[in-house]
C-alpha positions as a Markdown table, in Angstrom:
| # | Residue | x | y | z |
|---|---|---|---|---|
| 1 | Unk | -162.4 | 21.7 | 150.2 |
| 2 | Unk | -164.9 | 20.6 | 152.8 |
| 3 | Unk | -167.6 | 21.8 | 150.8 |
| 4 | Unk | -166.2 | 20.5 | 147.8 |
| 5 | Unk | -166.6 | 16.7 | 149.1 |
| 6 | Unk | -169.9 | 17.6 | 150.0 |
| 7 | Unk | -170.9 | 18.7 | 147.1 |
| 8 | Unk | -170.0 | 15.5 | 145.3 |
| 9 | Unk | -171.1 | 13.7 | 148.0 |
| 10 | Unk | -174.7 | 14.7 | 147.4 |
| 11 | Unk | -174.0 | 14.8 | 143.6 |
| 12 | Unk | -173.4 | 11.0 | 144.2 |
| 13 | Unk | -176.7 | 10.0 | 146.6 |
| 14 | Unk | -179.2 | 12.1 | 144.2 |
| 15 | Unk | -178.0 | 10.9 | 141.2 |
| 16 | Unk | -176.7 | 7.2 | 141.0 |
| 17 | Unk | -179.9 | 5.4 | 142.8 |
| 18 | Unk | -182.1 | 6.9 | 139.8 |
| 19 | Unk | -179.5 | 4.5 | 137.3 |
| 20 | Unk | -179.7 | 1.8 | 139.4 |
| 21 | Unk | -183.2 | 1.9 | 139.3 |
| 22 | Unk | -184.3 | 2.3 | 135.9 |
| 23 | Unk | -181.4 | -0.1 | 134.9 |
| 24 | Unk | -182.5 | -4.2 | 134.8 |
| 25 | Unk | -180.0 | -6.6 | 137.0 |
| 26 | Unk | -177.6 | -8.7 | 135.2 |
| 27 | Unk | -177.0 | -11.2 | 137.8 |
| 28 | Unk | -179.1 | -12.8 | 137.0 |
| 29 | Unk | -181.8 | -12.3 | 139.5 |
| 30 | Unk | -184.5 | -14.4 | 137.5 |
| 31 | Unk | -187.3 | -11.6 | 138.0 |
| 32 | Unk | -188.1 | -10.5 | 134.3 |
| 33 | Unk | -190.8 | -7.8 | 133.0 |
| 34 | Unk | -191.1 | -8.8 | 129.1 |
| 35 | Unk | -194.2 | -6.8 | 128.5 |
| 36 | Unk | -193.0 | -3.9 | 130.9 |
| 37 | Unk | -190.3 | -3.5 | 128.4 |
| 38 | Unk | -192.2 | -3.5 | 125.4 |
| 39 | Unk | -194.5 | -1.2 | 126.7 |
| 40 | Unk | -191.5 | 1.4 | 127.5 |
| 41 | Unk | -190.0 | 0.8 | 124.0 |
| 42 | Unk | -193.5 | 1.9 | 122.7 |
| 43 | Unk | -194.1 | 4.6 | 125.0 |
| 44 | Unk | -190.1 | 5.6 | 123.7 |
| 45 | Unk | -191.4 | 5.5 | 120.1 |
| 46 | Unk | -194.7 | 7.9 | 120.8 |
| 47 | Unk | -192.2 | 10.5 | 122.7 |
| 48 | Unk | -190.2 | 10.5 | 119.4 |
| 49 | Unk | -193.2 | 11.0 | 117.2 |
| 50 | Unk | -193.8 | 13.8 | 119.2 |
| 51 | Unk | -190.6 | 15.1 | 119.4 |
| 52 | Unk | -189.9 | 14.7 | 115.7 |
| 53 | Unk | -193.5 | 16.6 | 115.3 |
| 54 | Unk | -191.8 | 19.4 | 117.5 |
| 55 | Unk | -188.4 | 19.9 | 115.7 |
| 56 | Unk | -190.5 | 20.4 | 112.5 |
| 57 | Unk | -192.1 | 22.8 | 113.9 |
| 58 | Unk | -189.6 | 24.5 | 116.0 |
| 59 | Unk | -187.2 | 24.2 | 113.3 |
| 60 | Unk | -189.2 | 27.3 | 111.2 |
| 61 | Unk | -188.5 | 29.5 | 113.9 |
| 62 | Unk | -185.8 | 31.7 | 114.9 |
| 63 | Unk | -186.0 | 33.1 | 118.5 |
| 64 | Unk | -184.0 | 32.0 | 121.5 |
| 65 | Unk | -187.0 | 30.2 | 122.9 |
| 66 | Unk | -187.8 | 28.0 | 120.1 |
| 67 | Unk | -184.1 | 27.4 | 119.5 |
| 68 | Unk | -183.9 | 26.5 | 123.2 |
| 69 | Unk | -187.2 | 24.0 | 122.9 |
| 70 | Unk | -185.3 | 22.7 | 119.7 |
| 71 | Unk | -182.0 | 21.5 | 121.1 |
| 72 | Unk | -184.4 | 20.3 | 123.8 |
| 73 | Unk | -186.0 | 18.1 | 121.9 |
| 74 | Unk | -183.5 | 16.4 | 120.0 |
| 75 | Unk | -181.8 | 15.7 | 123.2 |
| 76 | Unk | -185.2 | 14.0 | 124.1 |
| 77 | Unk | -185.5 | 12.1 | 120.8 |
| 78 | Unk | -182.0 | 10.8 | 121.1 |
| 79 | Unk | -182.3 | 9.8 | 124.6 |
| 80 | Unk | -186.2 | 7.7 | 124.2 |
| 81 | Unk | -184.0 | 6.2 | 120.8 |
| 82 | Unk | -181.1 | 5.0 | 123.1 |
| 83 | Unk | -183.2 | 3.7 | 125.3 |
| 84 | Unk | -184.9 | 1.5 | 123.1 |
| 85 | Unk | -181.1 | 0.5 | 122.1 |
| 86 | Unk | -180.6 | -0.7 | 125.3 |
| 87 | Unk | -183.7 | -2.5 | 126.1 |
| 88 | Unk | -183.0 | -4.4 | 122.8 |
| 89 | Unk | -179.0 | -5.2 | 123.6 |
| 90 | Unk | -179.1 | -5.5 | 127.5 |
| 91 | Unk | -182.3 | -6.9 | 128.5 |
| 92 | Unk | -183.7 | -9.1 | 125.5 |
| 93 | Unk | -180.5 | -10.2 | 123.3 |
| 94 | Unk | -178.2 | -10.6 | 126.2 |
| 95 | Unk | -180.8 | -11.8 | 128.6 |
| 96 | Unk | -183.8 | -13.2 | 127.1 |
| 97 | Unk | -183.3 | -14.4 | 123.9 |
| 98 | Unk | -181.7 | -17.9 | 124.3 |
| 99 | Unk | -179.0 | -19.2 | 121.4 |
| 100 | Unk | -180.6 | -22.8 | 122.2 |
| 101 | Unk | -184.2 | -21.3 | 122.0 |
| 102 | Unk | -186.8 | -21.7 | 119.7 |
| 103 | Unk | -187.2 | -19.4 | 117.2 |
| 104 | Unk | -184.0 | -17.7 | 118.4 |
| 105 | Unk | -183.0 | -16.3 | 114.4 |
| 106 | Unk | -186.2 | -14.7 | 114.3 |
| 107 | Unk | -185.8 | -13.3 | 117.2 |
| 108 | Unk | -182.6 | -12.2 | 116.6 |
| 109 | Unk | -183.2 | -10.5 | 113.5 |
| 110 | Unk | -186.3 | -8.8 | 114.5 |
| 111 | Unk | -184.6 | -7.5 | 117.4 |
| 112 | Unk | -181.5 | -6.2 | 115.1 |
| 113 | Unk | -184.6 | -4.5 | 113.0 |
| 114 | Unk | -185.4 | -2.0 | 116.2 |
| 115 | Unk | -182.0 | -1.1 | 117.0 |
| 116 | Unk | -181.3 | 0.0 | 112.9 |
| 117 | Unk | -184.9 | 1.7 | 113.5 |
| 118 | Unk | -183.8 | 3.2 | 116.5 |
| 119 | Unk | -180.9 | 4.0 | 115.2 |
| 120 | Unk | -182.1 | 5.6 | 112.3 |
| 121 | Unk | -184.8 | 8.0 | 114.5 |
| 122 | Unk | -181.5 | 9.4 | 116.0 |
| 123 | Unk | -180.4 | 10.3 | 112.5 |
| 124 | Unk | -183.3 | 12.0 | 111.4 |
| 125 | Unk | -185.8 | 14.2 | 111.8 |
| 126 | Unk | -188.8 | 12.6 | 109.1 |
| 127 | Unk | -191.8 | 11.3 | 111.1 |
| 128 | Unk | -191.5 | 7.6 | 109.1 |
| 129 | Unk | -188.2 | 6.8 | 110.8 |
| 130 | Unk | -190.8 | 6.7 | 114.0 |
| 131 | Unk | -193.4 | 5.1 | 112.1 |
| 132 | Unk | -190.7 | 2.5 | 111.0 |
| 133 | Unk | -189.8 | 2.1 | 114.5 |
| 134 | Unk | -193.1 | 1.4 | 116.3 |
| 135 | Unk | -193.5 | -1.2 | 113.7 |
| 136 | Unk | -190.2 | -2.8 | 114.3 |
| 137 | Unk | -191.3 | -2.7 | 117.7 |
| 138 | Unk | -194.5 | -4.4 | 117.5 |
| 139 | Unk | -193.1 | -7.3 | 114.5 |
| 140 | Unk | -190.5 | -7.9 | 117.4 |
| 141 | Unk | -193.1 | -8.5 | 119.9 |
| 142 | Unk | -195.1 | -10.4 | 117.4 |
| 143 | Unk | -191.7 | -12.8 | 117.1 |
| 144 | Unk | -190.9 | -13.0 | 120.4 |
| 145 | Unk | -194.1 | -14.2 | 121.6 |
| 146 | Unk | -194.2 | -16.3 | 118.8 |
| 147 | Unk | -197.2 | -15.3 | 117.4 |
């Protein structure tokens, strides 16, 4: 039982700091990384280039190995795709993008346009959902800054 605790113990200490880190406050605590975020949502969107790229591939072969790099991969692709999600719902529409603001529809709807991209990259394998998404990425920022 005793090691048990300990066990879950350490299970706890290794693993929850790395959430709380990668995970943006909701206090709010006023400190706020716009371009830090964009740049991870397009750094999310070359991983799932490449991992799309890699499925393709992988997907023509039938060995353990490959099918192992396959599942892999579209564990990877999922997880860069829901991380976009969430930098789109928890830091910029329920933080950063004001009702009262200017341009706030536009911003709105170009935001909604990455997490259907997003989305979309989850459901498929076809290297334009990734192409569709870095644009939807880079039309958001384009909004936002209100260029």
């Amino acid at each position: 039982m005793k090691r048990l605790s300990m066990i879950v113990l350490l299970t706890g200490i290794i693993f929850v700091p790395v959430a709380v880190v990668m995970a943006h406050c909701e206090v709010p605590c006023g400190i706020y990384g716009d371009q830090r975020r964009f740049e991870e949502m397009l750094e999310d969107g070359a991983t799932i280039t490449k991992a799309i790229d890699s499925i393709r591939e992988l997907s023509t072969k039938s060995d353990a190995n490959s099918r192992n790099q396959l599942a892999r991969w579209v564990a990877t692709k999922e997880s860069h795709a829901t991380n976009t999600q969430h930098i789109i719902a928890q830091y910029f529409m329920a933080q950063r993008i004001k009702s009262d603001g200017e341009g706030y529809e536009g911003k709105l709807i170009s935001a909604h346009k990455v997490l259907v991209a997003a989305m979309k990259c989850k459901q498929s394998a076809e290297p334009a959902t990734a192409v569709a998404l870095e644009g939807a990425i880079k039309a958001f920022h384009q909004v936002y800054e209100g260029k």
